[in-house]
C-alpha positions in Angstrom: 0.0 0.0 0.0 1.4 3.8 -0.3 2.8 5.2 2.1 0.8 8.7 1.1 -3.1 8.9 0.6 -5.3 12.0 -0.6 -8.2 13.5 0.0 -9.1 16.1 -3.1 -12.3 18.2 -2.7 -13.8 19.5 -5.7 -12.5 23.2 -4.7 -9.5 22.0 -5.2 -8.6 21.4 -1.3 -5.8 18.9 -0.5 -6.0 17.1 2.4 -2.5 14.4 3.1 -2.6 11.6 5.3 -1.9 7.6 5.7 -3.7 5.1 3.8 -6.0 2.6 5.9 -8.4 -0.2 4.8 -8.8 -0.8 1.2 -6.1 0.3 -0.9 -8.9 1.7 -3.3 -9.9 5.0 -5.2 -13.2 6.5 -4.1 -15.6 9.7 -4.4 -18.7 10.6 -2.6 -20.0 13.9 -0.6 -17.6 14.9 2.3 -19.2 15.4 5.3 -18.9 15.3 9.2 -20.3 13.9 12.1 -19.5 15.2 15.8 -20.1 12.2 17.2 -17.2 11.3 20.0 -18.4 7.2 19.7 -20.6 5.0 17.7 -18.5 5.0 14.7 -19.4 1.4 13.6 -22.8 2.1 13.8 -21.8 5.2 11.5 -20.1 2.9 8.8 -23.4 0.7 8.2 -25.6 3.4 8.4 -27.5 3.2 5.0 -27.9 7.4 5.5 -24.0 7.6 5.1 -24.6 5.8 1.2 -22.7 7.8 -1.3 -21.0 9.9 1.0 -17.2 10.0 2.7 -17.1 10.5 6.5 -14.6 12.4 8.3 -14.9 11.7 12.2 -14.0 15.1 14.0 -13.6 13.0 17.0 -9.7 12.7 16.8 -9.3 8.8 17.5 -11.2 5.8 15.7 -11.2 2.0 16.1 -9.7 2.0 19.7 -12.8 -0.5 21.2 -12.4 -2.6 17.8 -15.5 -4.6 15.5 -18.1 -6.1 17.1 -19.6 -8.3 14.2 -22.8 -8.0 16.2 -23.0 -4.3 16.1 -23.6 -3.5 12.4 -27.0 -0.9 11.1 -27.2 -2.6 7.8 -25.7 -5.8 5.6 -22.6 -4.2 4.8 -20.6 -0.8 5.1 -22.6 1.9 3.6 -19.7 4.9 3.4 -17.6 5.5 0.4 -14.6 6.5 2.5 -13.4 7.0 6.1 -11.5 10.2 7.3 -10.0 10.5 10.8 -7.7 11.7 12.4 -5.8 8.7 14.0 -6.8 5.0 14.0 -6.4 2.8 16.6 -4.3 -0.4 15.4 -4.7 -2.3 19.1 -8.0 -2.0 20.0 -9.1 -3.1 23.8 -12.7 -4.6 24.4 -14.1 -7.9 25.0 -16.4 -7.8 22.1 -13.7 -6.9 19.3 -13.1 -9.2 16.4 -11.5 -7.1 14.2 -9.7 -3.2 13.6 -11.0 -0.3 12.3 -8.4 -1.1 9.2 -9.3 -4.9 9.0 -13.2 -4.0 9.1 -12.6 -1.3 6.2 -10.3 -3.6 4.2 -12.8 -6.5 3.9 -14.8 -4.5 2.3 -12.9 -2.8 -0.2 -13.4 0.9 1.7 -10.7 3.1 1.6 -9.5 4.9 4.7 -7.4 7.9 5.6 -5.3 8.8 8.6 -3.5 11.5 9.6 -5.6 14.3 8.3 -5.9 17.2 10.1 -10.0 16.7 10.4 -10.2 20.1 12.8 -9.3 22.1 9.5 -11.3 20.0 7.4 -14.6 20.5 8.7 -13.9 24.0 9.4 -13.6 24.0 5.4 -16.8 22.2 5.1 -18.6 24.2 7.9 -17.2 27.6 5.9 -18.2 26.4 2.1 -20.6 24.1 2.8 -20.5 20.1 2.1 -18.7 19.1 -1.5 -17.6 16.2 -3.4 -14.1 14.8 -2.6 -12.1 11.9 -3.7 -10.1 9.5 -1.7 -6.9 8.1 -3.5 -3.3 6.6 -2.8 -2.1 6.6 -6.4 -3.3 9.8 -8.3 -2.1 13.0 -8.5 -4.3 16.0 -7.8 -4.6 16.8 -10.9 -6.0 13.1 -11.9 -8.2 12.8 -8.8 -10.2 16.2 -9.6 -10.2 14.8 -13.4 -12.3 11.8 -12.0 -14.4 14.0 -9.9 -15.3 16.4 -12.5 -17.1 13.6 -14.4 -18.3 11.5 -11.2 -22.6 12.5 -10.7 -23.1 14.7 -8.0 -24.9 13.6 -5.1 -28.1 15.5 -4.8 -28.4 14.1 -8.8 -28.0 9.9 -7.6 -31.2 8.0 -5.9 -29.5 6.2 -3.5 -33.0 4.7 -2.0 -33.0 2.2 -4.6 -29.4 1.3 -4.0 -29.8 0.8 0.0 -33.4 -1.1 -0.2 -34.2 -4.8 0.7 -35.0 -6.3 -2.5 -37.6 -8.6 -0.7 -40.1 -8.2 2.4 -38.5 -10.1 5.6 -39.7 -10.2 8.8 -38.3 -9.3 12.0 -40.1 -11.3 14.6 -40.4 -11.0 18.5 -39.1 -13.7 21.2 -42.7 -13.4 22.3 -46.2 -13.6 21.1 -46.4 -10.5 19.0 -49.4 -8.3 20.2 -48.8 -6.5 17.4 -48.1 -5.9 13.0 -46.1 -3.2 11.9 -44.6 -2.7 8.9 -41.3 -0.5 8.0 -40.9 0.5 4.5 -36.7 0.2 4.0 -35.4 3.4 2.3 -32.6 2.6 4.5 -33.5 1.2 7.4 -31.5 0.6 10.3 -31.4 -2.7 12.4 -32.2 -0.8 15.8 -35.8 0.4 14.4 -36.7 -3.3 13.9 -35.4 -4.0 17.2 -36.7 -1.5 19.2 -40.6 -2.1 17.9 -39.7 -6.1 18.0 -39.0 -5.4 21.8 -42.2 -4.0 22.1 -43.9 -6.9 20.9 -44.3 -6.2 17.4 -43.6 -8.4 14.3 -41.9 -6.5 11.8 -42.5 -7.1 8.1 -39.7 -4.7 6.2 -40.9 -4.1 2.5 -39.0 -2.2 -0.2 -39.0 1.8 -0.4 -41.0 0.9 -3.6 -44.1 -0.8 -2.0 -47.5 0.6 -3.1 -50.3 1.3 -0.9 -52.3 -1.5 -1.8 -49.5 -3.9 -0.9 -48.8 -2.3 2.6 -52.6 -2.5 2.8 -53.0 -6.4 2.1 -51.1 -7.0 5.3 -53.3 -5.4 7.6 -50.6 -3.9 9.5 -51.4 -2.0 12.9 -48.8 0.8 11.3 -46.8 1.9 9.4 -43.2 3.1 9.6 -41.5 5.0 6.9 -37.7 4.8 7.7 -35.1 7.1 7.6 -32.5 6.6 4.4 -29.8 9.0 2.2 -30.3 11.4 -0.6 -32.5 14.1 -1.4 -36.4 13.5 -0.6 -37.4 15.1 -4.0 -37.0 11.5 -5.6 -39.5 9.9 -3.2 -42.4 11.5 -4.9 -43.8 7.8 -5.4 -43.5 7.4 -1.7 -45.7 11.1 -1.3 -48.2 9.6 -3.3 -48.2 6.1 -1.1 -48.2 8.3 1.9 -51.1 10.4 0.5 -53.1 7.2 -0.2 -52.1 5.7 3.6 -53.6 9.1 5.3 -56.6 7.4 7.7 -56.4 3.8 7.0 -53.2 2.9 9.8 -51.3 5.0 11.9 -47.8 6.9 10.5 -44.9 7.5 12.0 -42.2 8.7 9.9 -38.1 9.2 11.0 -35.8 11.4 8.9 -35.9 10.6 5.3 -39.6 9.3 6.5 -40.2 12.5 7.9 -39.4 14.7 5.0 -41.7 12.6 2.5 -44.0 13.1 4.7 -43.9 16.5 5.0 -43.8 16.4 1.1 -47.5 14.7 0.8 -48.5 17.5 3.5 -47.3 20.3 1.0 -43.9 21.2 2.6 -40.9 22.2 0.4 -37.7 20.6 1.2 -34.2 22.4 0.9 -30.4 21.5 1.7 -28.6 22.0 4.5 -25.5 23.9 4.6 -23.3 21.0 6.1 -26.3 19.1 7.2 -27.1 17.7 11.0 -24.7 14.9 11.8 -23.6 13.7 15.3 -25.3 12.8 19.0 -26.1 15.8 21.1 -28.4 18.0 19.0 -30.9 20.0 21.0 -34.3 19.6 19.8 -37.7 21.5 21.8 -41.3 20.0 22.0 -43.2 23.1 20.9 -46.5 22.4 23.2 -44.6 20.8 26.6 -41.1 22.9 26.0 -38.9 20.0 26.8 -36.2 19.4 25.0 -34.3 16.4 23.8 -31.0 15.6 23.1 -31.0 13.8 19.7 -28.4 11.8 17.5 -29.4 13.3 13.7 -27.8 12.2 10.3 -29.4 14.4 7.4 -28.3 16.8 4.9 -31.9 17.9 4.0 -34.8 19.3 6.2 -38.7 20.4 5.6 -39.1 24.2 4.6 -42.6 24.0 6.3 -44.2 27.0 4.3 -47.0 25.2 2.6 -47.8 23.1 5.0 -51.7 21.9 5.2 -53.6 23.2 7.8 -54.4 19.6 8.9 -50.7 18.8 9.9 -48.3 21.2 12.7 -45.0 21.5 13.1 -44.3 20.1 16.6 -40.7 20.2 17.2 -37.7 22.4 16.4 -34.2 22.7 16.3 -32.7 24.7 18.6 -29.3 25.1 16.6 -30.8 26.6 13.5 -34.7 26.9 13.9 -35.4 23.7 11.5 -38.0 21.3 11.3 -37.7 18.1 13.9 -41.3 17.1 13.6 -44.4 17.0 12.3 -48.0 16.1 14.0 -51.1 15.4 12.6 -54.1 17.6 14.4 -57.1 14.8 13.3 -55.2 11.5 12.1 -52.4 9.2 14.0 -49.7 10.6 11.9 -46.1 11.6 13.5 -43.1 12.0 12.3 -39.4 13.2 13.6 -36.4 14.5 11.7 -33.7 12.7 14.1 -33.0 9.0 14.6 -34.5 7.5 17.4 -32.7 4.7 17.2 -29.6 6.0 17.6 -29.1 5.6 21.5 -28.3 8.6 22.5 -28.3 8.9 26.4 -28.9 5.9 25.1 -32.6 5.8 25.6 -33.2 9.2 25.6 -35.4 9.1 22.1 -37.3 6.1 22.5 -39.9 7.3 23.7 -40.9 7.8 20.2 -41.4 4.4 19.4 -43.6 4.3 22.5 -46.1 6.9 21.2 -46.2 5.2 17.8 -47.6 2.3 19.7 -49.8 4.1 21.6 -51.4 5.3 18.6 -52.1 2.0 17.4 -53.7 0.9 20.8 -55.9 3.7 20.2 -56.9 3.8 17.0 -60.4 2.1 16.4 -59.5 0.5 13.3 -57.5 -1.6 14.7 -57.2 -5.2 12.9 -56.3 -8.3 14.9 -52.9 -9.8 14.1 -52.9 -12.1 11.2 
């Protein structure tokens, strides 16, 4: 492997470093995440697909791989960048390095990189394409970027997706029948409602109504998932279609579509929302939440129907964190509630969702 890796953003920004993981040319969106731990969880978030991930945290990899603690079936970043990574790492749990982990899956990895001054750059200019190589010169790497799509142009839902429903089933007797539709799904959604009793059936982002509907689920869940929500329009129609047959929730990419079948515009963030401590209020009780987020897009909620409310909000930058139906059992949040942090500080969503379904009078008996 070289001894010398790149990271070339599409202003023309080098960043040097040490080659890790796959010794393999890459390209995606360059963004950050503040998060201080987690970072495996990070790796197979489906969110992360098509983008390359600098950890501002400075040190990676220093509790190892747990093979058990994986989001998704595989590593869903196009690139790693940190600032050192731990080659001995110290936990019970650990089957593998950061490096190993990377390498097995033909990711590409840098180390070294001054990641303070990096996502200063990104915070300053906003988020932009980079590519990670060891055996280009600038010149060549910015060559391949200029003719590589962008990544608000790429559907990534499609890529992420199950191919096929699967279920997700309780230890016990399930009380009762949810269904997630997968735009990018993370394990901890299925297990978190599975804990509550639920059996899971987890259908592709591409589901119609009339499929979800054949089921007779108790509700719905529209998960979260990368990209920009303006290709889901076939999801705002299913949504549309769904409105007072089974309750909604919707979580981050879930909660955008919805907003979209509601009449909200959606815009880009800046440098996006991505780490574990983000403030977010309860407009009617005031309390507020400390939430782990992972989104580059939010809900411009100008145009909103008078029939839905915006019920939470950033506290950072005034956003949209979530959405309430004032008639139907429809919610939705813009953070991941799955994402432990505190670590259960957000699961009370879940709860709610279920609460819902015990109240709704439609209610059909597990199948």
């Amino acid at each position: 492997m070289s001894a010398k890796a790149l990271l070339v953003l599409e202003d023309g920004t080098v960043f040097e470093g040490k080659p890790f993981g796959a010794p393999a040319r890459s390209h995606g969106e360059v963004v950050f995440s503040t998060a201080m731990t987690g970072y495996q969880e990070m790796l197979t978030d489906p969110s992360f697909a098509g983008q390359v991930l600098v950890l501002t945290y400075p040190l990676a990899g220093n509790y190892g791989i747990n093979r058990e603690a994986v989001e998704s079936r595989r590593i869903q970043v196009r690139g790693l960048v940190v600032h050192e990574t731990c080659e001995l790492p110290s936990h019970w749990g650990s089957d593998m390095t950061l490096h190993e982990y990377l390498a097995s899956q033909d990711i590409p990895g840098i180390a070294g990189v001054d990641t303070r001054a990096l996502t200063r750059r990104l915070r300053t200019a906003g988020v932009m394409m980079g590519a990670v190589t060891n055996d280009e010169t600038v010149e060549q790497a910015l060559a391949r970027l200029s003719s590589a799509p962008r990544y608000g142009e790429t559907d990534f839902i499609r890529e992420v997706s199950t191919d096929e429903p699967y279920e997700w089933s309780p230890q016990t007797e399930p009380q009762r029948h949810v269904i997630v539709i997968d735009s990018g799904v993370k394990y901890n959604i299925l297990r978190l409602l599975s804990d509550r009793g639920c059996r899971v059936t987890t259908l592709p982002a591409i589901t119609s109504s009339e499929e979800m509907l054949s089921l007779k689920p108790d509700g719905i869940v529209f998960s979260p998932g990368p990209g920009d929500p303006t290709f889901l329009d076939y999801q705002v129609t299913t949504i549309k279609q769904l409105i007072g047959k089974a309750p909604i929730l919707g979580i981050c990419l879930g909660h955008q579509v919805l907003g979209r079948a509601f009449g909200a515009g959606t815009f880009k963030l800046k440098f996006g929302h991505r780490g574990a401590n983000h403030p977010v209020k309860d407009v009617a009780t005031g309390r507020v939440h400390i939430t782990s987020q992972n989104h580059g897009y939010a809900i411009d909620p100008d145009g909103l129907s008078s029939d839905i409310e915006v019920s939470q909000l950033h506290l950072n930058d005034g956003t949209c964190e979530g959405l309430r139906h004032r008639t139907e059992p429809v919610i939705s949040i813009q953070y991941h509630s799955e994402a432990s942090p505190g670590p259960l500080d957000n699961v009370y969503v879940f709860d709610r969702f279920l609460e819902m379904i015990e109240a709704n009078p439609s209610r059909r008996e597990v199948v």
